[in-house]
C-alpha positions as CSV (number, residue, x, y, z in Angstrom):
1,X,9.1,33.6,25.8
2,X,12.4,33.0,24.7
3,X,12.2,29.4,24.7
4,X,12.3,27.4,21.3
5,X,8.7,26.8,19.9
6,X,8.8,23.2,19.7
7,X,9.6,23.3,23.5
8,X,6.7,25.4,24.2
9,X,3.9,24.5,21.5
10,X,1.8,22.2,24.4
11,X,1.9,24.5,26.6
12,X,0.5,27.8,24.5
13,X,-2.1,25.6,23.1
14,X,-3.1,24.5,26.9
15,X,-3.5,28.2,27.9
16,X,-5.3,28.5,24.5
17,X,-8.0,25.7,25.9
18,X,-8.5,27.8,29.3
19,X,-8.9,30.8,27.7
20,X,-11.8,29.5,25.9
21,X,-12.8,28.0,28.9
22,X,-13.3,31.0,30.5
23,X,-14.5,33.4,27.5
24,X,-16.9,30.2,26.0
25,X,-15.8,28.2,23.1
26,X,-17.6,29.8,20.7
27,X,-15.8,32.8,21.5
28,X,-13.2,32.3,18.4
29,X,-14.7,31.2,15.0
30,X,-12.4,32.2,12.1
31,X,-8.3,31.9,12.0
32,X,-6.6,33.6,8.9
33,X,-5.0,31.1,6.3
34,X,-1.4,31.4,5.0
35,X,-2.6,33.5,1.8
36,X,-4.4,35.6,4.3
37,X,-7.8,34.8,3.5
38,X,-10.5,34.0,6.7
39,X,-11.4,30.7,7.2
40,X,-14.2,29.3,9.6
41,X,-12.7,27.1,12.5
42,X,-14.7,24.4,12.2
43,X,-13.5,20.6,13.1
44,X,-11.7,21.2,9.7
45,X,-10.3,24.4,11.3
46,X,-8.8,23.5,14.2
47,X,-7.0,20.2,12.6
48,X,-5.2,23.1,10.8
49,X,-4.4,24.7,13.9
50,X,-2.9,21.7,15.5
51,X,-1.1,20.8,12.3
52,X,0.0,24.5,12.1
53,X,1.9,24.0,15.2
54,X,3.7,21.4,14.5
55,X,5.9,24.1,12.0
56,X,9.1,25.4,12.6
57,X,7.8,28.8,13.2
58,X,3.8,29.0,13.6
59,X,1.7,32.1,13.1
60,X,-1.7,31.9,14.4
61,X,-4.6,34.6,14.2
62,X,-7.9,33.7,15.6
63,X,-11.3,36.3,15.8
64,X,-14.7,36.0,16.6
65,X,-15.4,37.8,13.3
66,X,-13.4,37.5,9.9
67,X,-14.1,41.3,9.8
68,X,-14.2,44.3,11.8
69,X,-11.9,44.8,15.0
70,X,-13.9,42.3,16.9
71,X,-13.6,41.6,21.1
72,X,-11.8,38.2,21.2
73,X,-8.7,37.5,19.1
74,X,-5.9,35.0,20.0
75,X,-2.2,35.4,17.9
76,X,1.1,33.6,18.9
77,X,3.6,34.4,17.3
78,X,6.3,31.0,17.3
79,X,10.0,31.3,17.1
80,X,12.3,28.7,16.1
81,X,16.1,29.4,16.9
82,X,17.3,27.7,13.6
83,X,15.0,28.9,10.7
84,X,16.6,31.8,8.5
85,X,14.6,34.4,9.6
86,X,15.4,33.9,13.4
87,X,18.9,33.3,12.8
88,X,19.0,37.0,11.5
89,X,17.4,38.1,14.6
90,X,19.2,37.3,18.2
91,X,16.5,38.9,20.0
92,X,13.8,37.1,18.4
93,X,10.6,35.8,20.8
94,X,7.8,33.9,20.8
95,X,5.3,36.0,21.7
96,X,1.4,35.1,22.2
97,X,-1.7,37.2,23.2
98,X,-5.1,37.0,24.2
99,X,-8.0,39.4,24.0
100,X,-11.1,40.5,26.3
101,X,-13.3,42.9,25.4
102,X,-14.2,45.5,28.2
103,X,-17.7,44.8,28.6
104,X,-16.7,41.3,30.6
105,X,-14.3,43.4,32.5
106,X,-17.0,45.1,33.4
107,X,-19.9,41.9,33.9
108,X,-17.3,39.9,35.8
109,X,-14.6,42.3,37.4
110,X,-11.4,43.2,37.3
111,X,-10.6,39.8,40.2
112,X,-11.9,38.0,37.7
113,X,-9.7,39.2,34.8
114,X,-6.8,39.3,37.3
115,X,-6.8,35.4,37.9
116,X,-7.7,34.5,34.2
117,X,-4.3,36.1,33.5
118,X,-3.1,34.5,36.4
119,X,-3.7,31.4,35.1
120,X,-2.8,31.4,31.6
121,X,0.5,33.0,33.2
122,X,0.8,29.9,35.1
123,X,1.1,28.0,31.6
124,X,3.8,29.6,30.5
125,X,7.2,29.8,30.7
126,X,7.7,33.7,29.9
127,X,10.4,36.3,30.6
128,X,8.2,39.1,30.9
129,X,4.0,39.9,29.8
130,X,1.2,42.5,30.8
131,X,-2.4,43.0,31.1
132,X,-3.8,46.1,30.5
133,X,-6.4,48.6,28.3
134,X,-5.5,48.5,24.6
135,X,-6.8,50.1,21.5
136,X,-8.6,47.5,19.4
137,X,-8.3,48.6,15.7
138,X,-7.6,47.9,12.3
139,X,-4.2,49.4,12.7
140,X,-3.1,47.8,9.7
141,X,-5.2,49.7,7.4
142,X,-3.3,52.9,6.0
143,X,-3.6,55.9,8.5
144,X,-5.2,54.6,11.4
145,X,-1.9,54.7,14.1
146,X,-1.8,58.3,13.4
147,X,-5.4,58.6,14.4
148,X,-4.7,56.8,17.7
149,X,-1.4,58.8,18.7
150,X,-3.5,61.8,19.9
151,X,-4.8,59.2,22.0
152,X,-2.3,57.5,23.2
153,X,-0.9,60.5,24.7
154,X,-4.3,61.6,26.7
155,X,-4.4,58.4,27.9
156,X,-1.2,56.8,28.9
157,X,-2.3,53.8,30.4
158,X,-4.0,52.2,27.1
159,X,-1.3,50.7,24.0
160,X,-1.8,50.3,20.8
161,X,-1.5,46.3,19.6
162,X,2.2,45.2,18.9
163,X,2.7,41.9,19.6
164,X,4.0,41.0,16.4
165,X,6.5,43.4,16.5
166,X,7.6,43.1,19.6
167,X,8.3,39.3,18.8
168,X,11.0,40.1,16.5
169,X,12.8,42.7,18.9
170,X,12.1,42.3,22.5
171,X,14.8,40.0,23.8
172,X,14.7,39.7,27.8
173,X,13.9,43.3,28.0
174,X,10.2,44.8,29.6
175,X,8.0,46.2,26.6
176,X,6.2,48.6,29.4
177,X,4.5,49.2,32.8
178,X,0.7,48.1,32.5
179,X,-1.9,47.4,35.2
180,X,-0.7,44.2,35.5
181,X,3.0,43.3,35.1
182,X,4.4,40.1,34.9
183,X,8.2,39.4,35.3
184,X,10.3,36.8,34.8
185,X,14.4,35.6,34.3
186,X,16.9,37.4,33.8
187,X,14.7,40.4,35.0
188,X,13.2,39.4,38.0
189,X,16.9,37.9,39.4
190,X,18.4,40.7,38.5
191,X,16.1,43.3,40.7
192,X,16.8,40.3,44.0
193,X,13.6,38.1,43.2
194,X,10.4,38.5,44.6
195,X,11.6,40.0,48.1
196,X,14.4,42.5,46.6
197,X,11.2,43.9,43.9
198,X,9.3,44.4,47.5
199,X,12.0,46.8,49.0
200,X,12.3,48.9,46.2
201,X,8.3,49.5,45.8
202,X,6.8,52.5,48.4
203,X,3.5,52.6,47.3
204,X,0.7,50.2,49.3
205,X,-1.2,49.7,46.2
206,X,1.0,48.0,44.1
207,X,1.4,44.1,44.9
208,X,4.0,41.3,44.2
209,X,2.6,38.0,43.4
210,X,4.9,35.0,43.2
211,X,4.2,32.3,40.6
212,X,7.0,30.6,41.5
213,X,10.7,31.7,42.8
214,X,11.4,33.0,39.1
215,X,8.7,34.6,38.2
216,X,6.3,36.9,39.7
217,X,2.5,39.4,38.8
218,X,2.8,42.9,39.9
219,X,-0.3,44.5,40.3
220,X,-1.3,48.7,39.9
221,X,-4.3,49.2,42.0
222,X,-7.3,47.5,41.9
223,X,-8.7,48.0,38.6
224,X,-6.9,49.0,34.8
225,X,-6.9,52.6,34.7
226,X,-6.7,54.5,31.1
227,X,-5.6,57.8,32.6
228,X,-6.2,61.2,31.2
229,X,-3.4,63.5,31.3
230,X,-6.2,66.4,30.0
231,X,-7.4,66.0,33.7
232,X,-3.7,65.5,34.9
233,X,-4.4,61.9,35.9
234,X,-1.1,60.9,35.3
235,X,-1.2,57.4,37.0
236,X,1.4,57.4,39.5
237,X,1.6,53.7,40.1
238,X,2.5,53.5,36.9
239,X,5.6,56.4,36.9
240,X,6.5,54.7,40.4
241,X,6.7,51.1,38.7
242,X,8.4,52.6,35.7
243,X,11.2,54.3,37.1
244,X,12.1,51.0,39.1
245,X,12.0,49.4,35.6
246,X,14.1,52.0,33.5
247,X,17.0,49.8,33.2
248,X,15.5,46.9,31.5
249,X,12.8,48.6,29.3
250,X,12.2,47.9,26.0
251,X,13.4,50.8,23.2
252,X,11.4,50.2,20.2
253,X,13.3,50.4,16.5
254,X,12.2,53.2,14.0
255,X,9.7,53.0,12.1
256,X,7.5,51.7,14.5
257,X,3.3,52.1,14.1
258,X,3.2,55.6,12.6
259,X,5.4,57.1,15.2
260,X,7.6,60.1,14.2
261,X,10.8,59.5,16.0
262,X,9.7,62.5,18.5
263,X,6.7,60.8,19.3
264,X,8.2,57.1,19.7
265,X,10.9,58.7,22.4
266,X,7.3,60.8,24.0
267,X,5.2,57.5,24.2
268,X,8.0,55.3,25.7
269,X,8.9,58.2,28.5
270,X,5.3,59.0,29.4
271,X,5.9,57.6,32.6
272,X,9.0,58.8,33.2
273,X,9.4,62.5,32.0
């Protein structure tokens, strides 16, 4: 979102209230303090969080667990145009996500995903955001993103977390091609809108949603699909979606989670080579 925090503070912590509406309220029970210490989010708890927002340029981290990689998380990442730090950076973001683990994909469906994103979309005013499978790990913890890389490659429809990152880089541009795809302005108006995105897609499996005339969900298929290029499942949707896409995709700077510079340029063209 490349919208100022304070203009946009409500409405993340709205879509924060539905997602726990959805996943249960209990679902998140710790947030991490500025000296990076767990705390429980009691009624204590989340009067820090609301506090918290009120800053010029919030970072929130919320688990179910203060340890382990656990199934729910929640960070957003606020940017405020005139701090130091954003001032350095022109293509600075806000940037929040949200977490399911797959065992409620698989209890309540992919539908049932699909409209949860739907409607925390709704919420918020983004320029582009994604649903898809995604390696939950401590990736923080020295040498475990060059344990995933083999990984990523066999299966190109799963990412490795980088929301935090990408905040400080993105810009307008598309950080990838997922199961589901949202798009937004300058994007979406520069591809003709909803309709002009329809002409250019062949396949009958990928669908165009409109949010609104700015901003729109495309679909791959009914269900998130991992892929396994070992079996040559290449997910086509995917390579169709992305080749549209090329020209406003996201590049990522060097270093960037354990990638050689080979690798970085193999991960970002897996759907295009």
């Amino acid at each position: 979102m490349r919208q100022p925090h304070e203009d946009i503070a409500a409405a993340v912590m709205e879509a924060l209230a539905h997602y726990l509406r959805a996943v249960g309220e209990s679902a998140l029970g710790w947030y991490l303090d500025p000296e990076g210490d767990w705390q429980e989010l009691d009624a204590a708890g989340w009067a820090y969080i609301h506090q918290h927002m009120r800053d010029s340029s919030p970072l929130l981290t919320l688990k179910d667990t203060p340890g382990g990689a656990g199934p729910y998380r929640f960070e957003y990442h606020g940017k405020s145009p005139h701090t130091p730090l954003v001032l350095q950076e022109p293509d600075a973001v806000s940037a929040v996500e949200f977490w399911l683990p797959t065992e409620i994909l698989r209890e309540r469906g992919s539908p049932w995903v699909r409209e949860l994103a739907l409607e925390l979309g709704a919420r918020l005013p983004f320029t582009s955001g994604h649903v898809g499978l995604s390696f939950n790990a401590l990736d923080q913890l020295a040498g475990v993103s060059r344990e995933l890389l083999p990984w990523c490659f066999r299966h190109p429809g799963m990412s490795p977390r980088e929301s935090g990152r990408l905040s400080w880089k993105l810009g307008t541009r598309v950080p990838g091609v997922h199961w589901l795809t949202f798009l937004g302005p300058p994007v979406l108006g520069e591809l003709g809108g909803a309709s002009g995105l329809r002409a250019r897609l062949a396949s009958p499996d990928i669908s165009v949603h409109e949010l609104d005339s700015q901003r729109v969900l495309l679909t791959l298929g009914a269900e998130p699909d991992a892929g396994d290029t070992s079996l040559g499942h290449h997910l086509p949707l995917h390579r169709e979606v992305a080749r549209l896409l090329e020209p406003w995709l996201f590049h990522r700077p060097l270093p960037w989670g354990g990638f050689s510079p080979e690798d970085l340029r193999r991960w970002e063209h897996r759907f295009l080579d």
